[in-house]
Residue frames as qw, qx, qy, qz and C-alpha x, y, z in Angstrom:
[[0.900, 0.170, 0.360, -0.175, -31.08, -7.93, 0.30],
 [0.044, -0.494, 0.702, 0.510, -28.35, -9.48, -1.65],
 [0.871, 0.365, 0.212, -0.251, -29.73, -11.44, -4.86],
 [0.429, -0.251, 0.769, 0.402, -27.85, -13.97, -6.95],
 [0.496, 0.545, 0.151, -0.659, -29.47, -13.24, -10.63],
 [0.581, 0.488, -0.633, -0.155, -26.90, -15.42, -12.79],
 [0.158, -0.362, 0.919, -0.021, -26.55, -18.83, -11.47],
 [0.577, 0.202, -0.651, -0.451, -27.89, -22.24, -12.39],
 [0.566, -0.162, 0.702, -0.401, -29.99, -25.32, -11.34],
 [0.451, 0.269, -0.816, -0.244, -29.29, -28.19, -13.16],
 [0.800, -0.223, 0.121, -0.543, -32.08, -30.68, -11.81],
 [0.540, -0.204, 0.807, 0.128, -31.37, -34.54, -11.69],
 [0.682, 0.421, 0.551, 0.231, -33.18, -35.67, -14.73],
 [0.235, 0.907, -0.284, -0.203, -31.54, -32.84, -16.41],
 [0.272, -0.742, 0.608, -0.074, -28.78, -34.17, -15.49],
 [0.648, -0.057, 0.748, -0.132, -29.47, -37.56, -16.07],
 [0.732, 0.494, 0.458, -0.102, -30.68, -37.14, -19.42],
 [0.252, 0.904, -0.288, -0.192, -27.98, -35.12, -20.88],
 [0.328, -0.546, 0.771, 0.025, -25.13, -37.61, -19.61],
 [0.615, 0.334, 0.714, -0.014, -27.20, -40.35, -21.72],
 [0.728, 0.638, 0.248, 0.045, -27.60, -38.31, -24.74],
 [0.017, -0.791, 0.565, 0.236, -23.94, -36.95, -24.68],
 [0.486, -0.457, 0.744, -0.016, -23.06, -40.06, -24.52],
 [0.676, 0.460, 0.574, 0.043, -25.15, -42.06, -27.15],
 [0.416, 0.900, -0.001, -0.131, -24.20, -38.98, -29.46],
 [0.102, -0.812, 0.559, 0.134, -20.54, -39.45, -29.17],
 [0.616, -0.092, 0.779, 0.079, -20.47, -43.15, -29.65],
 [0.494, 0.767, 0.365, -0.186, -22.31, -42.12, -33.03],
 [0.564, 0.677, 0.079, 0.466, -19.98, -39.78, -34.28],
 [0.607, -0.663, -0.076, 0.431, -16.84, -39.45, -31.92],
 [0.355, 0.205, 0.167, 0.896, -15.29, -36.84, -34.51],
 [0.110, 0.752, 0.243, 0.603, -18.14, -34.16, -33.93],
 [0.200, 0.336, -0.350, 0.851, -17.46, -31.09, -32.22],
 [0.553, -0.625, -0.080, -0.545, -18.80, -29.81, -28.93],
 [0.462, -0.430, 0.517, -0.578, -19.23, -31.02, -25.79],
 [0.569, -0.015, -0.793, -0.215, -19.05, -35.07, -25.59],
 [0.423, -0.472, -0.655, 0.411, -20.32, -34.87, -21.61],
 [0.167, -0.728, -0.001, -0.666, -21.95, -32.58, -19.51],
 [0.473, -0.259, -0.615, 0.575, -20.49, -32.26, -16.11],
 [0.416, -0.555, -0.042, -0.719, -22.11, -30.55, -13.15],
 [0.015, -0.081, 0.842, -0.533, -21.60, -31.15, -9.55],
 [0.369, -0.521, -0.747, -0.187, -25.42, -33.39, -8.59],
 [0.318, -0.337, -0.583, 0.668, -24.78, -31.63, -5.36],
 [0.180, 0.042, -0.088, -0.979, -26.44, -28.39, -6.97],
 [0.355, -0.222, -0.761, -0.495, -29.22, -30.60, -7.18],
 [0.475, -0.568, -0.646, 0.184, -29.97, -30.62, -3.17],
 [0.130, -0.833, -0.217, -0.492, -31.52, -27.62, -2.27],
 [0.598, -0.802, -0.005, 0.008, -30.41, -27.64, 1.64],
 [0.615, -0.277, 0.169, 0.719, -26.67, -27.47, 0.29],
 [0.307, 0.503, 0.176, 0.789, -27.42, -24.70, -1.96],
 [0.209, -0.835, -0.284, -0.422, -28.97, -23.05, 1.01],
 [0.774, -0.436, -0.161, 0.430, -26.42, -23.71, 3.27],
 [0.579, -0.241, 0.106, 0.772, -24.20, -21.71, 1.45],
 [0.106, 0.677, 0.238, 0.688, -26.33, -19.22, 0.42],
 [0.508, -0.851, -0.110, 0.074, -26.75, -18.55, 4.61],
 [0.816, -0.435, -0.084, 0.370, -23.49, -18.63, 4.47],
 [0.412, 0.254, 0.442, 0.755, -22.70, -16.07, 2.13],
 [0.148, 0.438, 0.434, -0.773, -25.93, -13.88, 3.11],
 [0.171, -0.106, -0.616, -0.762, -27.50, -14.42, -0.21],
 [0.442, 0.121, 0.529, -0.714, -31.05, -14.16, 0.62],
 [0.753, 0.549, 0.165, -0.324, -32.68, -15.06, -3.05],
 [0.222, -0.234, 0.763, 0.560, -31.25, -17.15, -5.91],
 [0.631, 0.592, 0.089, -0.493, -33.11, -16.56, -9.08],
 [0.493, -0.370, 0.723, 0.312, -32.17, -19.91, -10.95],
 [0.637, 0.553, -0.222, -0.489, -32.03, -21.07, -14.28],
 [0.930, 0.301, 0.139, 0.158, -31.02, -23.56, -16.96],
 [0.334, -0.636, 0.455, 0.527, -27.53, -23.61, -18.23],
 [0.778, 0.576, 0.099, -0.232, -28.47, -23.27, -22.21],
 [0.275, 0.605, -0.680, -0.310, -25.24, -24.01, -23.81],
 [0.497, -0.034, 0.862, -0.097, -26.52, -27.79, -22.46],
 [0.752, 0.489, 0.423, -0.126, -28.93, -27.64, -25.94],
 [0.166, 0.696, -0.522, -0.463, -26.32, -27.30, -27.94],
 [0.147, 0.138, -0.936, -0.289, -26.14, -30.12, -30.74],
 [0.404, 0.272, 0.807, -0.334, -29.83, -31.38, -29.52],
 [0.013, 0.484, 0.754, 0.444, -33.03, -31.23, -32.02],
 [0.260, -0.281, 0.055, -0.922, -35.47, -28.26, -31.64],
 [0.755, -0.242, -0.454, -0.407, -37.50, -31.03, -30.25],
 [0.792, -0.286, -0.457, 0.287, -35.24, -32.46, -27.76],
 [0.200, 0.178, -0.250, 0.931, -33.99, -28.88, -26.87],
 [0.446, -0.400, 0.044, -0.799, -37.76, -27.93, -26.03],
 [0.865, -0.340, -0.360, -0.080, -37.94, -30.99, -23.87],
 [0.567, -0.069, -0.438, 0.694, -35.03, -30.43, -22.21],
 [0.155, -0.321, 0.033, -0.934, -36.64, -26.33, -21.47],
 [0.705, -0.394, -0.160, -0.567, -39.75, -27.77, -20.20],
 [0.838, -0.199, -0.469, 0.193, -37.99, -30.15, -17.98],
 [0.465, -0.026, -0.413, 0.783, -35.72, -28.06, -16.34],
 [0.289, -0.314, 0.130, -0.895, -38.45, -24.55, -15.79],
 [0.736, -0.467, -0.200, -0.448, -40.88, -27.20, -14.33],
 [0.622, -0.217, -0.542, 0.522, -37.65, -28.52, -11.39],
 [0.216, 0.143, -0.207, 0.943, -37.55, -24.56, -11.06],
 [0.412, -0.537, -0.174, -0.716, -40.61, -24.01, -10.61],
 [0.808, -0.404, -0.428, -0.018, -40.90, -27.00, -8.19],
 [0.380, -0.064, -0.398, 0.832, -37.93, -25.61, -6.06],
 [0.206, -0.228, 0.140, -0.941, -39.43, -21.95, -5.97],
 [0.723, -0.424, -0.445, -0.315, -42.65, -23.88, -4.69],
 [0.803, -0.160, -0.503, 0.275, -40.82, -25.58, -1.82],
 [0.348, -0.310, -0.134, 0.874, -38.43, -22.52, -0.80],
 [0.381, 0.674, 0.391, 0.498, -40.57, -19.35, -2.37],
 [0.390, -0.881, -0.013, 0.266, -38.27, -17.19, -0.29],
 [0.399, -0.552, 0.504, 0.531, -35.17, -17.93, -1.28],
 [0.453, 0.052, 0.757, 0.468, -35.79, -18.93, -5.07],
 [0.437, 0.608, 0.054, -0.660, -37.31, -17.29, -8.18],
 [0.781, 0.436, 0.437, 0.093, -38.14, -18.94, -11.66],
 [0.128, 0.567, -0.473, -0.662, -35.67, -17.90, -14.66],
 [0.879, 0.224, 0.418, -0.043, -37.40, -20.16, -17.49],
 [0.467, -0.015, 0.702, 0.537, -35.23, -21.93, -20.50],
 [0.653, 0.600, 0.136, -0.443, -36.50, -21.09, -23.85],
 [0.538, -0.026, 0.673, 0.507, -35.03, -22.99, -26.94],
 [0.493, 0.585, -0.052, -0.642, -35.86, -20.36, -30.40],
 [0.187, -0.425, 0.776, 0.428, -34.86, -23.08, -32.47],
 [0.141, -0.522, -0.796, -0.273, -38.33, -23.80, -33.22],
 [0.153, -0.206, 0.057, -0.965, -40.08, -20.14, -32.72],
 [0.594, -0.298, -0.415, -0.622, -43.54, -21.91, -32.08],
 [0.726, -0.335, -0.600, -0.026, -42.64, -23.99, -29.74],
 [0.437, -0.006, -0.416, 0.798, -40.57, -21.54, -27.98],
 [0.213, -0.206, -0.102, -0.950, -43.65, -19.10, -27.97],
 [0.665, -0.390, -0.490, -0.408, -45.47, -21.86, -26.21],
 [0.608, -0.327, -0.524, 0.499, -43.34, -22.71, -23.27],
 [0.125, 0.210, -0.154, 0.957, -42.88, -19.11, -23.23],
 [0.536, -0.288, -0.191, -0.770, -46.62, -18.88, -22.61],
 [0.844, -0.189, -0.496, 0.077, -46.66, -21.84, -20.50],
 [0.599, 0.023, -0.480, 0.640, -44.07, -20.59, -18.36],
 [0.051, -0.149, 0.136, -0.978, -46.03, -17.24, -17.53],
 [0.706, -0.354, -0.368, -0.491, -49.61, -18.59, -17.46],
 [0.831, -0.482, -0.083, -0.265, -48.39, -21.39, -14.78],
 [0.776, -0.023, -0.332, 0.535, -44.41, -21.28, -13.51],
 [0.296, -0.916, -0.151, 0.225, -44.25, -17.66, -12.04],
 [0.713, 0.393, 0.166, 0.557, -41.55, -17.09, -14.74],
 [0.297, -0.832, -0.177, 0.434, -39.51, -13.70, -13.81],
 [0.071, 0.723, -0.403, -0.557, -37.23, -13.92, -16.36],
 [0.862, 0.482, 0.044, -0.150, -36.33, -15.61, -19.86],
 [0.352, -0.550, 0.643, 0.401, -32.71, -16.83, -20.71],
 [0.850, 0.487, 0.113, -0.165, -31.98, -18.15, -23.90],
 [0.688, -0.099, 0.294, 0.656, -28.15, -18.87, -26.23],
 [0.043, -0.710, 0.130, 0.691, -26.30, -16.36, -27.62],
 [0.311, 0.477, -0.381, -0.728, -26.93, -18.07, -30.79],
 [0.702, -0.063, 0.643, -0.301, -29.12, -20.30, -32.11],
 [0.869, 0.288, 0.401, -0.033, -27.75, -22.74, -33.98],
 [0.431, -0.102, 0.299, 0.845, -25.39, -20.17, -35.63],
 [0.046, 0.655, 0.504, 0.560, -28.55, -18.31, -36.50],
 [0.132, 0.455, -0.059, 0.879, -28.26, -14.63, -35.34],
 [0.075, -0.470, -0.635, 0.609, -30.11, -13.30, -32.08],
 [0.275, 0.373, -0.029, -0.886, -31.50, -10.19, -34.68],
 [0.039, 0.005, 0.884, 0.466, -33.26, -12.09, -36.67],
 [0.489, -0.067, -0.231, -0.839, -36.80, -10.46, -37.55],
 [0.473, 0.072, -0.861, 0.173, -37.74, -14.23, -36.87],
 [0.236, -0.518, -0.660, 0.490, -38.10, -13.90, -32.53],
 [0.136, -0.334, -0.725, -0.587, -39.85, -11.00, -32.96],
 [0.638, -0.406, -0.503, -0.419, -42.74, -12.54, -31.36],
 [0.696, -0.363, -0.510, 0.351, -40.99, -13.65, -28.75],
 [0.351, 0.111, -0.286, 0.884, -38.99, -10.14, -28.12],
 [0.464, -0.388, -0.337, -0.721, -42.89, -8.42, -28.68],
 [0.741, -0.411, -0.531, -0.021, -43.84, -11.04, -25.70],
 [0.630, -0.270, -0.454, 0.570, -41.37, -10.18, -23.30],
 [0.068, 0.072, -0.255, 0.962, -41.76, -6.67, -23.62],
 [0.511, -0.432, -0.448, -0.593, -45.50, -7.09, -23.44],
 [0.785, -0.519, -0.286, 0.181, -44.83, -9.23, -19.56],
 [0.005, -0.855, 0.436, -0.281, -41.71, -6.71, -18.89],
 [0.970, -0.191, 0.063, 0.139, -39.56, -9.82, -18.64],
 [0.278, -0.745, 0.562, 0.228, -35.70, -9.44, -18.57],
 [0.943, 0.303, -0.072, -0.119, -33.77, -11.44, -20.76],
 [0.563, -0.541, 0.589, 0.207, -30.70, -13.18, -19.59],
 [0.918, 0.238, 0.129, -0.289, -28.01, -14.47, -22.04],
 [0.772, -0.416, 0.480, 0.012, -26.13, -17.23, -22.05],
 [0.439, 0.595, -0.508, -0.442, -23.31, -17.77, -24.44],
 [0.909, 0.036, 0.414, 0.011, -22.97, -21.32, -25.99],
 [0.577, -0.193, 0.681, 0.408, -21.00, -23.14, -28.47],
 [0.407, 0.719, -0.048, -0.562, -20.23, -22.30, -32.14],
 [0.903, 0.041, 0.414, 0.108, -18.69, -23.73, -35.40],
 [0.561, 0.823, -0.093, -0.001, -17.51, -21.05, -37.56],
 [0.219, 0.856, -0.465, 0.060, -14.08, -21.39, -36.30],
 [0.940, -0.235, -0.224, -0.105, -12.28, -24.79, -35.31],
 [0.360, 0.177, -0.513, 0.759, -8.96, -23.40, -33.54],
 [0.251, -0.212, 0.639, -0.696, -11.35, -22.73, -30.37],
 [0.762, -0.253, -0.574, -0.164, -12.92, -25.73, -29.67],
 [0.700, -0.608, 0.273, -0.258, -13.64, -27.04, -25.98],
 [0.964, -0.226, -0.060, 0.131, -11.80, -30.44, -26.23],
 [0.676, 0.373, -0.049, 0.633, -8.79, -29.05, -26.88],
 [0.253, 0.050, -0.339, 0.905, -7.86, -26.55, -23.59],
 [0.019, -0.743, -0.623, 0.244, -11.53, -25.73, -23.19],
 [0.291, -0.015, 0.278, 0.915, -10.39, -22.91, -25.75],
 [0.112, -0.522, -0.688, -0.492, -14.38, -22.66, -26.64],
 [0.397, -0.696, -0.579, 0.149, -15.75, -21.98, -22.83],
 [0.341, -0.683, -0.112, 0.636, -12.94, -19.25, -21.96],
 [0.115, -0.209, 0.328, 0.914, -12.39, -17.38, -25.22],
 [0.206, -0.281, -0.621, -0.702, -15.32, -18.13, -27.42],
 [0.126, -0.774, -0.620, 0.015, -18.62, -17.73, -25.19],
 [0.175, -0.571, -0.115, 0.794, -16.99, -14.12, -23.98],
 [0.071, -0.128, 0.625, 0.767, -16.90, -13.66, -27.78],
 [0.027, -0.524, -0.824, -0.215, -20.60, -15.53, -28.64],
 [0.191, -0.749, -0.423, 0.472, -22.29, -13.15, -25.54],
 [0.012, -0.537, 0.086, 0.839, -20.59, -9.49, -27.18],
 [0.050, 0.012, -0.649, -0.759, -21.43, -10.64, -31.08],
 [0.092, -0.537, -0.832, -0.104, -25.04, -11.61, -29.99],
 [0.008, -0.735, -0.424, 0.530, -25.54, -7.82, -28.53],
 [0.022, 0.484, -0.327, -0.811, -24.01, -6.01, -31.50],
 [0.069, -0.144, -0.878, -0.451, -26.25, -7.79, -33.61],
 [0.177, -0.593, -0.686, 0.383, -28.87, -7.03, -31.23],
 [0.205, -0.619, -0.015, 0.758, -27.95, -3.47, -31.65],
 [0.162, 0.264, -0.553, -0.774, -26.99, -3.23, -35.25],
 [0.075, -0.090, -0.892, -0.437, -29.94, -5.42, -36.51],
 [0.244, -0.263, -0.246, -0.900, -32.31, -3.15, -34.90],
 [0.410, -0.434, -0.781, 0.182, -34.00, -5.25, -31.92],
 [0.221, -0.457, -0.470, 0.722, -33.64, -2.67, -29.42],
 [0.152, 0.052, -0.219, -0.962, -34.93, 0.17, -31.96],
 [0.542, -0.308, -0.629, -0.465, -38.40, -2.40, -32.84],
 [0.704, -0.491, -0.504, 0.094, -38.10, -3.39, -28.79],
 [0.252, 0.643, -0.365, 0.625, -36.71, -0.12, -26.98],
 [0.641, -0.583, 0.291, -0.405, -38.07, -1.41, -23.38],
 [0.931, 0.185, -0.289, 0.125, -36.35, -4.86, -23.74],
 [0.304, -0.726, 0.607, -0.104, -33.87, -5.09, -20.87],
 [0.771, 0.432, -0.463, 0.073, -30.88, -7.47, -21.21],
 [0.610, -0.662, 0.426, 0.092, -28.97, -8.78, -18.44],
 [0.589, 0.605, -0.534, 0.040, -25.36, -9.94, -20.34],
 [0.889, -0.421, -0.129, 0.124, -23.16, -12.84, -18.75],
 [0.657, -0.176, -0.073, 0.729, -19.50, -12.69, -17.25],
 [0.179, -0.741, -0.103, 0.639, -19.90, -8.50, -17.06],
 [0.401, 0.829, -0.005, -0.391, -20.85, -7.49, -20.29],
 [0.856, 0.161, 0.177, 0.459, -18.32, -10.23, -21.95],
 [0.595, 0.352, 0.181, 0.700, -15.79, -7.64, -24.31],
 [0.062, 0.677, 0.458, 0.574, -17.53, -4.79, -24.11],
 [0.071, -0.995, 0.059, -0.036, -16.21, -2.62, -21.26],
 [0.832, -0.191, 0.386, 0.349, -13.16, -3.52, -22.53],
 [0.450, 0.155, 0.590, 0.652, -13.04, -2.71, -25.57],
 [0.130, 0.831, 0.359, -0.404, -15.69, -0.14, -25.73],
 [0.280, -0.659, 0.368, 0.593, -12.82, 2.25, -27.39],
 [0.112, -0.256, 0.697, 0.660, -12.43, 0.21, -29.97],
 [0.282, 0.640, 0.675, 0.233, -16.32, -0.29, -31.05],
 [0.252, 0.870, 0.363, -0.217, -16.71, 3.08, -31.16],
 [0.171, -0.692, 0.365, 0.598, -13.99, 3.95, -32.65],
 [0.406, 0.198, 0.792, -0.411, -15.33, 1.62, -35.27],
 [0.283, 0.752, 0.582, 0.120, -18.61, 2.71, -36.44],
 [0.083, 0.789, -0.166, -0.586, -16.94, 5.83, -37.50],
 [0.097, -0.369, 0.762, 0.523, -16.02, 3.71, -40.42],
 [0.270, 0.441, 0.847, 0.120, -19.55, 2.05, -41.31],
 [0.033, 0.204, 0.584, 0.785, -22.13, 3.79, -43.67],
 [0.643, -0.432, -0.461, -0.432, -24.64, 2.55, -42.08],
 [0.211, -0.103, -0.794, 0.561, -25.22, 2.69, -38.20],
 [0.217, -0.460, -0.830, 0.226, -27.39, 2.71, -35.95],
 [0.003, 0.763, 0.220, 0.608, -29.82, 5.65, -35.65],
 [0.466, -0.815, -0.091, -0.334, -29.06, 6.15, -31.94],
 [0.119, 0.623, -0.735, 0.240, -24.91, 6.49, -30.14],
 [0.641, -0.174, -0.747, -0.026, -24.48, 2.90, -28.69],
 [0.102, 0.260, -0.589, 0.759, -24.57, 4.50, -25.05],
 [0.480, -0.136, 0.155, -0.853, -28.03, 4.99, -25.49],
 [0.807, 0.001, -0.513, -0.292, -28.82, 1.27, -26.31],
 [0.387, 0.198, -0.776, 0.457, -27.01, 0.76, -23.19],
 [0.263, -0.199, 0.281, -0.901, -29.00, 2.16, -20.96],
 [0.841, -0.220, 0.144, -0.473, -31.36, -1.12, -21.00],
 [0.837, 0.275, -0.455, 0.131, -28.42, -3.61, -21.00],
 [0.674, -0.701, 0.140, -0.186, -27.60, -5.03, -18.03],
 [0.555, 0.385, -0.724, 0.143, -23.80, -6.90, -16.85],
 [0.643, -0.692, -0.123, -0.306, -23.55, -9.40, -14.30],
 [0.035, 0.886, -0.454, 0.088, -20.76, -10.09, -12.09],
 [0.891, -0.345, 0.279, 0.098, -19.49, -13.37, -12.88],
 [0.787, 0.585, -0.197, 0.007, -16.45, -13.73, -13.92],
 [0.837, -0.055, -0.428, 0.338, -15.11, -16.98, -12.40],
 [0.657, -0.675, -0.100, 0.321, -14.04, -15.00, -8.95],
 [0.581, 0.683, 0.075, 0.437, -11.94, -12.74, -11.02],
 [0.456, 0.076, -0.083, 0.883, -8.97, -9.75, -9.95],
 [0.101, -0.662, -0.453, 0.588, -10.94, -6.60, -8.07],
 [0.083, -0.235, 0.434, 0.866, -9.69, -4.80, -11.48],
 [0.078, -0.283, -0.782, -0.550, -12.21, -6.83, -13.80],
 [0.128, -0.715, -0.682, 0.088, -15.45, -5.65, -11.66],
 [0.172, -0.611, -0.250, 0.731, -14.33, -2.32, -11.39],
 [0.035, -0.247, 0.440, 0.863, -14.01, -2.15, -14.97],
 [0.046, -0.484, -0.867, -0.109, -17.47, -3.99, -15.63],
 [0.227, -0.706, -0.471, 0.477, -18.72, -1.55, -12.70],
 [0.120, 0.481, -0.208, -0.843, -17.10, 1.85, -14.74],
 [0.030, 0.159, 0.711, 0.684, -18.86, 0.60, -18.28],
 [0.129, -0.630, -0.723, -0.250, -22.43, -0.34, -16.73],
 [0.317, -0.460, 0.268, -0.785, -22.97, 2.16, -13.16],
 [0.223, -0.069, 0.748, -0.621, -24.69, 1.47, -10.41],
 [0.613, 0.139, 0.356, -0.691, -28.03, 0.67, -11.98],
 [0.890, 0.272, -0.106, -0.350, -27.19, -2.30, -14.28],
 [0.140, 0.541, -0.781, 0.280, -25.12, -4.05, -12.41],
 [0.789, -0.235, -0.211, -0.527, -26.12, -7.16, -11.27],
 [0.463, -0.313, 0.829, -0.021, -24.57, -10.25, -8.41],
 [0.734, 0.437, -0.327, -0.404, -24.06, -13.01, -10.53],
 [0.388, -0.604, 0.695, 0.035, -22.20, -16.03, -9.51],
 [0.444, 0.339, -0.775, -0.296, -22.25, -18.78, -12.10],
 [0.343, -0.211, 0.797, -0.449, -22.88, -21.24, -9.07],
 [0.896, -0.413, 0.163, -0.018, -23.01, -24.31, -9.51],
 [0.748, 0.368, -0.181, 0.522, -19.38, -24.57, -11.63],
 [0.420, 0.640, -0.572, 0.295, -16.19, -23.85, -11.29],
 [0.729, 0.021, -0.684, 0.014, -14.27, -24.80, -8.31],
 [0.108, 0.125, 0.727, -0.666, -14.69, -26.13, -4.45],
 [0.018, 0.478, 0.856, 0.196, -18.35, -27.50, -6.46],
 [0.107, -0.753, -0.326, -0.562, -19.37, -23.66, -7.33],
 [0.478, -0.625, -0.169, 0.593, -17.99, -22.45, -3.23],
 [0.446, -0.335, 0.110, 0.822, -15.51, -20.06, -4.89],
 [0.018, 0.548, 0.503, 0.668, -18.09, -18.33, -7.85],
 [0.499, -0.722, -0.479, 0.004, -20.23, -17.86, -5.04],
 [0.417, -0.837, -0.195, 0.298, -18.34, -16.37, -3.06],
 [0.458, -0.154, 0.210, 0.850, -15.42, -14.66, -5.22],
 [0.121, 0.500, 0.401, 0.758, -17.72, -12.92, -7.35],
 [0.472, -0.811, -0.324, -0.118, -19.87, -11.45, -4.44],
 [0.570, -0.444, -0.039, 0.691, -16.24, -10.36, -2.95],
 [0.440, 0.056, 0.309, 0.841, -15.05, -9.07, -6.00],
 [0.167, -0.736, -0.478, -0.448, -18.59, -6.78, -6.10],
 [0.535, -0.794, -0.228, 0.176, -18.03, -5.68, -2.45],
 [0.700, -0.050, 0.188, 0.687, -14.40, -4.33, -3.44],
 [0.241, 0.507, 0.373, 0.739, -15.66, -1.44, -5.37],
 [0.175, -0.216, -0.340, 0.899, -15.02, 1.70, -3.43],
 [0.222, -0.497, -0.499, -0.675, -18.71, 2.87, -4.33],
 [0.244, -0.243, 0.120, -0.931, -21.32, 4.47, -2.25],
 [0.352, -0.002, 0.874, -0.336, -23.03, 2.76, 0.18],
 [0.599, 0.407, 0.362, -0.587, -26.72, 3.28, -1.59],
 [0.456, 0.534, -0.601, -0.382, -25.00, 2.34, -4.83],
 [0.083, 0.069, -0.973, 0.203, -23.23, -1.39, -3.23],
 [0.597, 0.206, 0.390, -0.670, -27.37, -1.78, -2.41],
 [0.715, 0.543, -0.204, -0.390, -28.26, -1.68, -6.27],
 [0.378, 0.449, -0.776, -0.232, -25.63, -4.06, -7.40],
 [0.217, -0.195, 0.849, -0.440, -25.98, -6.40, -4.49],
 [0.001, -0.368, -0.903, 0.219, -29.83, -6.50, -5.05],
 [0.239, 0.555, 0.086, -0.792, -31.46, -3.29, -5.63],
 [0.290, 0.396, -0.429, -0.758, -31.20, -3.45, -9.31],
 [0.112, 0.054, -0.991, -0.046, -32.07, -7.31, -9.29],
 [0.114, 0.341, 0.543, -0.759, -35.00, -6.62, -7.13],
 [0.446, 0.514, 0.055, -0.731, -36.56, -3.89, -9.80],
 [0.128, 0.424, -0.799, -0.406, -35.68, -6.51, -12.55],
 [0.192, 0.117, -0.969, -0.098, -37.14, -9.26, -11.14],
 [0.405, -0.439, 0.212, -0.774, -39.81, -7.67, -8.82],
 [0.303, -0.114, -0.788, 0.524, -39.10, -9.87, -5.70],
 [0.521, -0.700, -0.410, -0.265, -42.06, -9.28, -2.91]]
């Protein structure tokens, strides 16, 4: 079984409402940063083309979600409308198809209460499998004593958490308008500073069952690996446990944009075989999300691994993650 665990369903009134408030916001104040449109091919909206090419592709199960960097700049109000709009299209797909489709619900912490309701909302009555959320909310830290509740929840429903880097402000050489400097340098960036915070700020120590599923293969971080640990040989203060071991519930998946056989292998040597995950970004980039799809699902097959291993990544590990029937 091959599962697709990272990709995205952007509904119509998603879609519809974003392109309206991008738009009303920018006329407002065409100096502020971010995103002044959200684009997204509609076509991800019709289910019998996303299934087309999942036959075509042998994906058997897409396990879909929101694309949270869309609540960037919104209200903690219009961000939890925008959560509850999109987990109740997902839910309505996985209704329709409840082969091929599983529920990843939105959450917005920008308001903890209200995010602790959809959260409850989404498990009581959307068949919710996983939880996705930004890598940072608002500029306000992912460790933050704060969620808590929410982390306390998820490990209470053994939900995964998926996350999804978004836009930032601290720094104003990478901005999107300007080469889309933000999307390709700074989320890789958002995604690694939101786990080492994770790490260093003691989530995973208060929440040690808490699995993570990271986007684009573990952003920085088998990369660079070398140089965090080389590092925390220099801090006072660290963590009470080597960061390997916090690995060990931190998943990567494998988009990243249809990438060079190199980048998965090196993804593939940080995580192993058991926290690897198919990912394909799908519906973006380009040939309207064709080439995610299928490059990243190549670039997974590439890796000279064992047969029972290429299983797990494919789907196995998804599978135990998501627990598919």
């Amino acid at each position: 079984m091959i599962i697709d665990m990272f990709c995205h369903h952007i509904s119509l009134p998603i879609i519809e409402k974003l392109h309206t408030a991008r738009l009303a916001r920018a006329n407002k104040n065409p100096n502020e940063r971010g995103p002044k449109k959200f684009s997204c091919p509609v076509q991800n909206a019709d289910p019998e083309i996303r299934l087309g090419l999942m036959d075509k592709y042998g994906v058997d199960v897409h396990a879909v979600c929101l694309s949270t960097e869309v609540l960037y700049g919104f209200s903690p109000e219009e961000a939890a409308e925008i959560c509850r709009i999109s987990n109740n299209a997902n839910d309505a797909l996985c209704k329709a198809y409840p082969k091929r489709f599983v529920n990843i619900c939105a959450i917005s912490l920008l308001d903890v209460r209200s995010g602790l309701h959809e959260l409850d909302r989404s498990i009581n009555e959307l068949d919710c499998r996983a939880v996705i959320v930004s890598t940072n909310q608002d500029g306000k830290g992912l460790d933050s004593p704060d969620y808590d509740p929410f982390y306390k929840k998820l490990v209470e429903h053994d939900l995964p958490l998926l996350l999804h880097p978004t836009y930032w402000k601290s720094y104003p050489l990478v901005d999107e308008s300007e080469w889309t400097l933000m999307s390709r340098f700074g989320w890789p960036f958002d995604s690694t500073q939101a786990v080492w915070r994770i790490i260093f700020g003691g989530v995973l120590d208060r929440f040690p069952t808490l699995k993570i599923v990271m986007h684009h293969l573990g952003a920085m971080f088998p990369y660079f690996v070398g140089r965090f640990d080389s590092g925390l040989m220099k801090l006072e203060k660290k963590p009470p446990k080597p960061l390997s071991e916090y690995f060990k519930c931190i998943y990567g998946d494998s988009a990243v944009s249809a990438g060079p056989p190199e980048a998965y292998a090196c993804g593939y040597a940080f995580f192993g075989p058991d926290r690897v995950v198919y990912g394909s970004d799908y519906p973006f980039g380009p040939e309207l999300g064709e080439k995610q799809l299928r490059g990243n699902l190549a670039g997974l097959k590439s890796l000279n691994i064992p047969a029972g291993d290429m299983e797990k990544v494919l789907g196995g590990n998804a599978n135990r993650l998501l627990k598919i029937k």
